[in-house]
N, C-alpha and C positions, 0 to 999 in steps of 0.2 A: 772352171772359170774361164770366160774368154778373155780375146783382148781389151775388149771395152771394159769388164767388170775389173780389170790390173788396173788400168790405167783410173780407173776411178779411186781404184783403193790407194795407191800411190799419190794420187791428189790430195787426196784429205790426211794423208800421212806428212804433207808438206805443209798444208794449212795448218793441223795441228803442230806442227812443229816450230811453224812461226809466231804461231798466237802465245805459245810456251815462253821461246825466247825474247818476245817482248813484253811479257807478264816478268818475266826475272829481270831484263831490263829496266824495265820502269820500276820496279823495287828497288833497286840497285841502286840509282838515281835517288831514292829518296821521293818515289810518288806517292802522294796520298791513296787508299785505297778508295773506291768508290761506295758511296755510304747510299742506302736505302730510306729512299723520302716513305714516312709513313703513309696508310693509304688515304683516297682520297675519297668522300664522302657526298652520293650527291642524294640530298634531302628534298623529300617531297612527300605532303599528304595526300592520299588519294583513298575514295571510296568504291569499290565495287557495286559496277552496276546492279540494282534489283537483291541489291542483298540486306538482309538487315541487321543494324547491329545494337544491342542490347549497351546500355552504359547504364553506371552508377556514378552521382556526383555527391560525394560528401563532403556537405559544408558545414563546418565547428568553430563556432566562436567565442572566445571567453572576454569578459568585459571588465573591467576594472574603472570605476569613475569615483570620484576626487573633489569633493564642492569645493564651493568656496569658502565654507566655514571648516576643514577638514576632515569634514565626516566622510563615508566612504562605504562605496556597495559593488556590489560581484554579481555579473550572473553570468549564465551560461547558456547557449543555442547549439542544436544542433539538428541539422536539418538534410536527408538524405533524397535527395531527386533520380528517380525510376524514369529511364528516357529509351527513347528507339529513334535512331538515324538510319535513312534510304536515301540512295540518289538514284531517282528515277530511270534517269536518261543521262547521256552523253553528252558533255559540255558542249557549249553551245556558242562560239565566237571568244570560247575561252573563259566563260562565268559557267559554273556550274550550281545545278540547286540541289539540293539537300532538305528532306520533310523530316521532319522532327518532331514528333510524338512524346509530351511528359505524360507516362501512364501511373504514377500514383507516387506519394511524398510519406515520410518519416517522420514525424516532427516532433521534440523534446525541447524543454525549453525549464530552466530552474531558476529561479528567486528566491535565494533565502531555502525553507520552507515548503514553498510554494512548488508544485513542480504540473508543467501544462503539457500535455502528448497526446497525438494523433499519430493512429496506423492505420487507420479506416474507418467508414461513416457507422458500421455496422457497432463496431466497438467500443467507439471514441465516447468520452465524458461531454453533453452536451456545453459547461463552460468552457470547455475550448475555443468554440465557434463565437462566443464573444470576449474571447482573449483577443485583444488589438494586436498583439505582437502575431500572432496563426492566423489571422486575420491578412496581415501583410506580405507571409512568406507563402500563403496557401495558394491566391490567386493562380498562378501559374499552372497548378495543377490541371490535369485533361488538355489543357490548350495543346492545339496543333497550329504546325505554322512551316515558312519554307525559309532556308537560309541560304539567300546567294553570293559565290563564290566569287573573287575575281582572278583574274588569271592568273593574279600577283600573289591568290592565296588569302588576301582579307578580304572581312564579312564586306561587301559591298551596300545588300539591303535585304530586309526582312519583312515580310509580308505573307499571305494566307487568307482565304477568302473568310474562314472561321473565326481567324484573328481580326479582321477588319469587321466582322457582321458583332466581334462582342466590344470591339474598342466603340462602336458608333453606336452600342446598348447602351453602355456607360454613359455616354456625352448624353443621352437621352435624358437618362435618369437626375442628371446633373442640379438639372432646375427640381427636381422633386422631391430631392431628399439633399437639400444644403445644408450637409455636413462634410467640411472640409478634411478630414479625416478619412471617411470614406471614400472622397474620389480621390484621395491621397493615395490607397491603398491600393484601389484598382489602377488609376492612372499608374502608377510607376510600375504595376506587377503586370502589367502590360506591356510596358516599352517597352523600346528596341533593347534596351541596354541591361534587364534583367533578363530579356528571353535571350540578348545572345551570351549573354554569363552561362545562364543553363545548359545552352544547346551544343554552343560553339566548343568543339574542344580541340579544334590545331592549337588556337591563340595567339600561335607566334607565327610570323614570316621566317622562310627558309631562304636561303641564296639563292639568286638564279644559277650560280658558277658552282661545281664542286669545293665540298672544302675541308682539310686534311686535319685531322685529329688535332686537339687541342686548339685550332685555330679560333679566335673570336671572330662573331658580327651583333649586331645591335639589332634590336626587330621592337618597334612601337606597342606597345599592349594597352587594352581598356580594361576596363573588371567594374563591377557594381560592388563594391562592399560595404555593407549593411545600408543601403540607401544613398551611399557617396559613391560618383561616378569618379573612378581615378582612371588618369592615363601614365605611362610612363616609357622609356625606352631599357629596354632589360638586354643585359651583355649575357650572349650567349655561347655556347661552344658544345660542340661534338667530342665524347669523350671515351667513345669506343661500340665496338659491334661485336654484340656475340647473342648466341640461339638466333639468329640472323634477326636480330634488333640492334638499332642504333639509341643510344644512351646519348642524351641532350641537358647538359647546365646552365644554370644564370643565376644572374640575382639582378634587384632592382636596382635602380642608380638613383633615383627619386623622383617618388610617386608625386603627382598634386591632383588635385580634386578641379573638377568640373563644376562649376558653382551652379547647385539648382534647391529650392527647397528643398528640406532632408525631416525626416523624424527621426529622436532619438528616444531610447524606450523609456517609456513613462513620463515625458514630455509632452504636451498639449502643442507647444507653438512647434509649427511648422518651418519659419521663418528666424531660428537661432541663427548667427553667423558660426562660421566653426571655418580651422586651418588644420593644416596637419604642423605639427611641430617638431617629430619625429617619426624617420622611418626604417625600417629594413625591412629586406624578405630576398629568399632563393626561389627559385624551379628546377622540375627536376619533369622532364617529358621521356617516356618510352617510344620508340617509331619503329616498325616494324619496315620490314626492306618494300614492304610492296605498299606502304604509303597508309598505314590504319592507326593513328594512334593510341596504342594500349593500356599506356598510364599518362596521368596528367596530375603534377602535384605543384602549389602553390602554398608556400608558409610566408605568412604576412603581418608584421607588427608596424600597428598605425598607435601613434598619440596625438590625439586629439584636442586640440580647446577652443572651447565652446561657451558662444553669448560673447555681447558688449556691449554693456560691463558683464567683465566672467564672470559665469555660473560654474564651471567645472573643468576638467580635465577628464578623457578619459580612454584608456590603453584597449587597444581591441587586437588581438591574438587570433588570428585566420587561418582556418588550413581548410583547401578547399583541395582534393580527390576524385578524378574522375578516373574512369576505370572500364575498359573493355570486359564486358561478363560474358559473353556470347554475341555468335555470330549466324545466321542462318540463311538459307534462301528458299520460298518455295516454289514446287515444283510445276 
């Protein structure tokens, strides 16, 4: 050992000896020890360029309605959407686009008795295709369309050359076949606001700033449920990271509706009035570290009343799941 290698080890024999005696000191005194801020979480969605990703969206809903004479009927929907998300290219002034492919739907629906399902053309009971309710939730199927991003992370706008060549069929058709019911069907299973129910699965706004476990923020949401466009502001929180996933909570604080005609099933008039009179619901979002989200779950209890002067009341139980199935790129 030389000189220089002594005198280094003699240094840090002095440093540590000081950093000792004012760790005893400040005990001694009565100093708080220094406590360890949880860590800190910086959240963001992000899709890998050219890659594709496989989702499943299941949406179930139980109905419960209530007349006005107090009779009362139940049905049940359940409806599974088969979708594939790609981002082309690399954001572009900070909007990013995302193509969105629904490649084929589930659909089960019970009345009573009665029970209506499709899993494909090859199989299906031809009364399905004139069940109004399959009728309503099918449109979307095959449709391709683009979802663009904004830098802030909400749907900005939605468009698609495919999507615009069969919106401007529709309007065609309009004068030819004046049944308000049909362009009912098509018109909304068109909009923006079923295709981004489908497609979209961040949902929520993440902070621009890191933010440390259990901490809250508030992020605006839209959703289409069963034909009612609701917004609301959902309190959110970050509630741990593990398999290098971040676990994200909420619940709503209260939903309202977007006033636009609506159907209700087995309902001719398009033009009920209806409110929500009660509500609740949680989220529960999975994010993985490198911005994919893996799960996406909404539980949603609306009540309903409807018509004036009232025709009914009626309680609609939501759970919509969407879900990363696979992931691929090719070569």
């Amino acid at each position: 050992m030389g000189w220089n290698d002594t005198c280094k080890l003699v240094f840090i024999q002095i440093i540590t000896f000081v950093v000792v005696t004012v760790n005893i000191f400040s005990q001694e005194k009565g100093a708080a020890p220094e406590t360890k801020l949880p860590p800190a979480y910086m959240l963001k969605a992000n899709f890998k360029l050219q890659v594709y990703y496989n989702y499943v969206l299941s949406d179930t809903t139980i109905f419960k309605r209530v007349y006005a004479d107090s009779s009362q009927r139940e049905f049940k929907r359940i409806v599974n959407y088969y979708f594939t998300i790609m981002q082309p290219d690399a954001p572009k002034d900070g909007f990013s686009k995302v193509e969105v492919s629904i490649d084929s739907i589930n659909y089960k629906f019970f009345d009573g008795n009665k029970v209506y399902e499709f899993s494909d053309i090859e199989t299906a009971n031809l009364s399905v295709f004139k069940f109004d309710d399959f009728q309503t939730y099918s449109v979307p199927m095959s449709m391709q369309y683009d979802i663009i991003y904004s830098p802030y992370g909400e749907v900005a706008k939605i468009e698609g050359e495919r999507l615009e060549e069969k919106r401007n069929y529709v309007e065609q058709l309009k004068t030819s076949i004046p049944d308000s019911i049909w362009y009912y069907n098509w018109k909304d299973g068109l909009s923006d606001a079923r295709l981004k129910q489908i497609g979209d699965v961040i949902k929520i706004r993440y902070p621009i700033n890191p933010v440390y476990r259990d901490s809250i923020w508030y992020s605006p949401i839209e959703l289409q449920i069963d034909g009612l466009n609701i917004v609301d502001t959902v309190e959110l929180k970050a509630t741990g990271f593990m398999n290098n996933k971040y676990s994200i909570v909420g619940r709503f604080v209260k939903p309202n509706p977007i006033w636009k005609n609506t159907k209700f099933y087995d309902i001719k008039s398009l033009s009920l009035p209806y409110k929500i009179i009660n509500s609740k619901g949680n989220i529960k979002q999975t994010l993985s570290a490198t911005g994919v989200v893996h799960e996406f779950e909404i539980n949603l209890n609306l009540t309903l009343e409807v018509g004036n002067p009232f025709v009914f009341t009626e309680n609609i139980e939501k759970n919509l799941h969407w879900e990363m199935v696979k992931s691929f790129r090719f070569k």
